[in-house]
C-alpha positions as CSV (number, residue, x, y, z in Angstrom):
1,X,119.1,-168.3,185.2
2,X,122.7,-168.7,184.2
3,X,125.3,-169.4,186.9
4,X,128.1,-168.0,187.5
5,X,130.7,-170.3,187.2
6,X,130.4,-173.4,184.0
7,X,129.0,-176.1,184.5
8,X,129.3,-179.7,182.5
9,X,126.2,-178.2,180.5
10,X,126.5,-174.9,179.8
11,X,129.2,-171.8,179.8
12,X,128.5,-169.2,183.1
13,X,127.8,-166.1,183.3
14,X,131.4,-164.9,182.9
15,X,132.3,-166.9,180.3
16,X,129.2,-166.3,178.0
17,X,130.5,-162.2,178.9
18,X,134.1,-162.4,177.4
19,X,133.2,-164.5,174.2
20,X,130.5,-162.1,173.3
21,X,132.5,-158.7,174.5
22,X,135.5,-160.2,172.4
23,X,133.8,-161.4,169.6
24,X,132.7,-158.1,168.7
25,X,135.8,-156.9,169.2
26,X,137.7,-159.1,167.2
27,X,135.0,-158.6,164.3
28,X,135.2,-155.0,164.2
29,X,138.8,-155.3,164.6
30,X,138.9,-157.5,161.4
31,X,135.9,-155.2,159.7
32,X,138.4,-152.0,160.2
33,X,141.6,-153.6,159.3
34,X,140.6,-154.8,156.1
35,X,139.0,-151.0,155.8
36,X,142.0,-149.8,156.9
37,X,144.0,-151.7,153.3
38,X,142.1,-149.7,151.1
39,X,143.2,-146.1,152.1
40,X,145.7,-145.0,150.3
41,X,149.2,-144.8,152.2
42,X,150.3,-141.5,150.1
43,X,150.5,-138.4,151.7
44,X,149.7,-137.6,155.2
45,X,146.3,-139.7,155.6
46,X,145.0,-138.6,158.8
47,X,142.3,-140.5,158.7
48,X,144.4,-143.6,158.0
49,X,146.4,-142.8,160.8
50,X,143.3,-142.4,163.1
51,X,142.1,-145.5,162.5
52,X,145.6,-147.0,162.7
53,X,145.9,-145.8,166.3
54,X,142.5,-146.9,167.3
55,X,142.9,-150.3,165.7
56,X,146.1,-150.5,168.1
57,X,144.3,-149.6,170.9
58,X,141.7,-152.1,170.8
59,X,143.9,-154.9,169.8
60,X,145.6,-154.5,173.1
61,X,141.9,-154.2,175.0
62,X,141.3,-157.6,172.9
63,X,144.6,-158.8,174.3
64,X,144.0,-158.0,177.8
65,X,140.7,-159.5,177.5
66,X,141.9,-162.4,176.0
67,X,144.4,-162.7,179.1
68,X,141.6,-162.4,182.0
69,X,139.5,-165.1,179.9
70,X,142.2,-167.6,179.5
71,X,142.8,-166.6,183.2
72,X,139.1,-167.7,183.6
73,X,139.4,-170.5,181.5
74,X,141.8,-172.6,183.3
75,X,139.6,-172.0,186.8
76,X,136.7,-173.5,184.9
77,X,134.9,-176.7,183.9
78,X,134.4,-176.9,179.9
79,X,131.0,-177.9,179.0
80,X,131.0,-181.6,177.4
81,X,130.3,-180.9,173.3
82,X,126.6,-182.4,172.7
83,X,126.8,-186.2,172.8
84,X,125.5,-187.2,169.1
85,X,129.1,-185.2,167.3
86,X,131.2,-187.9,165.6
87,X,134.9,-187.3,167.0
88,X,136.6,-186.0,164.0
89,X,133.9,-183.1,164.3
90,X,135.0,-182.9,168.4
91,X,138.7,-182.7,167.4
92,X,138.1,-180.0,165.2
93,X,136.0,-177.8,167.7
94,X,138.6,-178.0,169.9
95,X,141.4,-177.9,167.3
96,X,139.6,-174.6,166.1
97,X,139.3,-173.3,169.6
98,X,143.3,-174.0,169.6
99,X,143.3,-171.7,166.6
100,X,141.1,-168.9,167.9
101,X,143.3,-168.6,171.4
102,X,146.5,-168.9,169.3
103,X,145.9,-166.0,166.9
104,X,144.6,-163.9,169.5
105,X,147.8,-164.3,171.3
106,X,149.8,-163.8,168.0
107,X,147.4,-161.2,166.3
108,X,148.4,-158.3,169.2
109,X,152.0,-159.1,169.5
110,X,152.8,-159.1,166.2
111,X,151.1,-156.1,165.5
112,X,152.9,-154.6,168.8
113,X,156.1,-155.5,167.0
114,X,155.7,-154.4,163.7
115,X,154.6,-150.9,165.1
116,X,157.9,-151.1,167.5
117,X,159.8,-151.9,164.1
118,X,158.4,-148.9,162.1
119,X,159.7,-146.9,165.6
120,X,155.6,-145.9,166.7
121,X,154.8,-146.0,170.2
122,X,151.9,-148.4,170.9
123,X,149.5,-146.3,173.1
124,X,146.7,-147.7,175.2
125,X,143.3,-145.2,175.0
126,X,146.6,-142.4,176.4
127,X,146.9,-144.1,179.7
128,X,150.5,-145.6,179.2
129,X,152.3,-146.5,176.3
130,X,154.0,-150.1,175.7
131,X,157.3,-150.4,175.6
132,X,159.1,-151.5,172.1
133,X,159.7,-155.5,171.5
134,X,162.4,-154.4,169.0
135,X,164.4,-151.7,167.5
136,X,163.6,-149.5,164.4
137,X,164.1,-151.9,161.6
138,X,162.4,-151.7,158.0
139,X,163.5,-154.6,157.4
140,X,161.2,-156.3,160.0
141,X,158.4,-153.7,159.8
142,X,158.1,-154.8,156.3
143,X,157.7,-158.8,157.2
144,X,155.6,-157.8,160.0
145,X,152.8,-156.0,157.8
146,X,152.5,-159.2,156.0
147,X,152.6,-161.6,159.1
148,X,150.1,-159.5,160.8
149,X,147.6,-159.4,157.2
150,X,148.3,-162.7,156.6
151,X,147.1,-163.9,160.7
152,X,143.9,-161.5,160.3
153,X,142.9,-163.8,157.6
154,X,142.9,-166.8,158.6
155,X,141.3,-165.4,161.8
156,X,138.4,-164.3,159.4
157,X,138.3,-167.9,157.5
158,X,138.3,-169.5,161.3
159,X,135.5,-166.8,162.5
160,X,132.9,-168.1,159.7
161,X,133.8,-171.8,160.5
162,X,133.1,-171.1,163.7
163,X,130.0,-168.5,163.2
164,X,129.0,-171.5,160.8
165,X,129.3,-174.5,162.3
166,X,127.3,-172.9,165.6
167,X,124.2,-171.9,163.1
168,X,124.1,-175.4,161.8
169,X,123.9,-176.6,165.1
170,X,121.4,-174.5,166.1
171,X,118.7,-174.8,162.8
172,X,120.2,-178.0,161.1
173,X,120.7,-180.1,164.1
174,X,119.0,-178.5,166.8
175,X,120.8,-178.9,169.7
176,X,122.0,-176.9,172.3
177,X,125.5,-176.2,170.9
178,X,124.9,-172.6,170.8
179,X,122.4,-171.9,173.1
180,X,125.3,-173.3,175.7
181,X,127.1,-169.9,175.2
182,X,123.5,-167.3,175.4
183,X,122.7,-166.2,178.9
């Protein structure tokens, strides 16, 4: 049985919990953004719109998540990486890890302001709404749309490094590199 808490060997309970509960977020948030691209901005799209809000809601659940589990993070001990990895491959976990906790820290906030730029609340599920990080500014709504894309993919190139280097751990070297984060 999984502990709570991580040990040298292996992530806990709650651990294991918010890197499964936000990869899946962060995938389908990926999955519906690049959805979201193709739908034509002409007209009144509701369905567009729909989705626009939704993806805006669960970007801020991802942040919020992201928050508790770096709040978890720095209470916990992180597992040793399995003993046989040459360093550069070490450095690069961990450099990619950097990457991951970096974009989901710039991901929401630049989509928080680009919607505060285009002058559209940023709602969370109707229980409050944030407040704006800037004024009304097309200008900066504009340079936002492409920051914001242009994060989202390189979040998608890290996610199948990451996604990929896990499998090969698994069924090319067979060791316990992923089965450190499975309950």
């Amino acid at each position: 049985m999984t502990s709570i808490n991580n040990t040298e060997g292996h992530y806990g309970v709650i651990a294991i919990l918010f890197h499964w509960s936000m990869a899946f977020l962060v995938i389908g948030l990926a999955a519906l953004g690049l959805y979201m691209v193709t739908l034509p901005d002409v007209g009144f799209n509701t369905k567009k719109i729909v989705l626009i809000l939704y993806h805006k809601e669960v970007g801020i659940l991802a942040f919020v998540l992201l928050v508790a589990r770096l709040g978890w993070r720095v209470t916990q001990v992180l597992p040793q990486l399995v003993a046989h990895l040459p360093d550069w491959q070490k450095i690069a976990a961990r450099f990619v890890h950097l990457c991951f906790y970096a974009l989901l820290i710039a991901l929401p906030i630049s989509g928080w302001v680009m919607s505060s730029a285009a002058g559209i609340p940023v709602s969370f599920f109707g229980l409050f709404t944030l407040p704006d990080l800037v004024d009304s500014d097309d200008y900066l709504f504009h340079r936002f749309i492409e920051l914001h894309k242009w994060l989202g993919y390189v979040l998608i190139l890290l996610i199948f490094v990451h996604v990929g280097a896990a499998l090969r751990h698994h069924f090319v070297f067979k060791d316990d590199t992923l089965r450190r984060m499975l309950p």
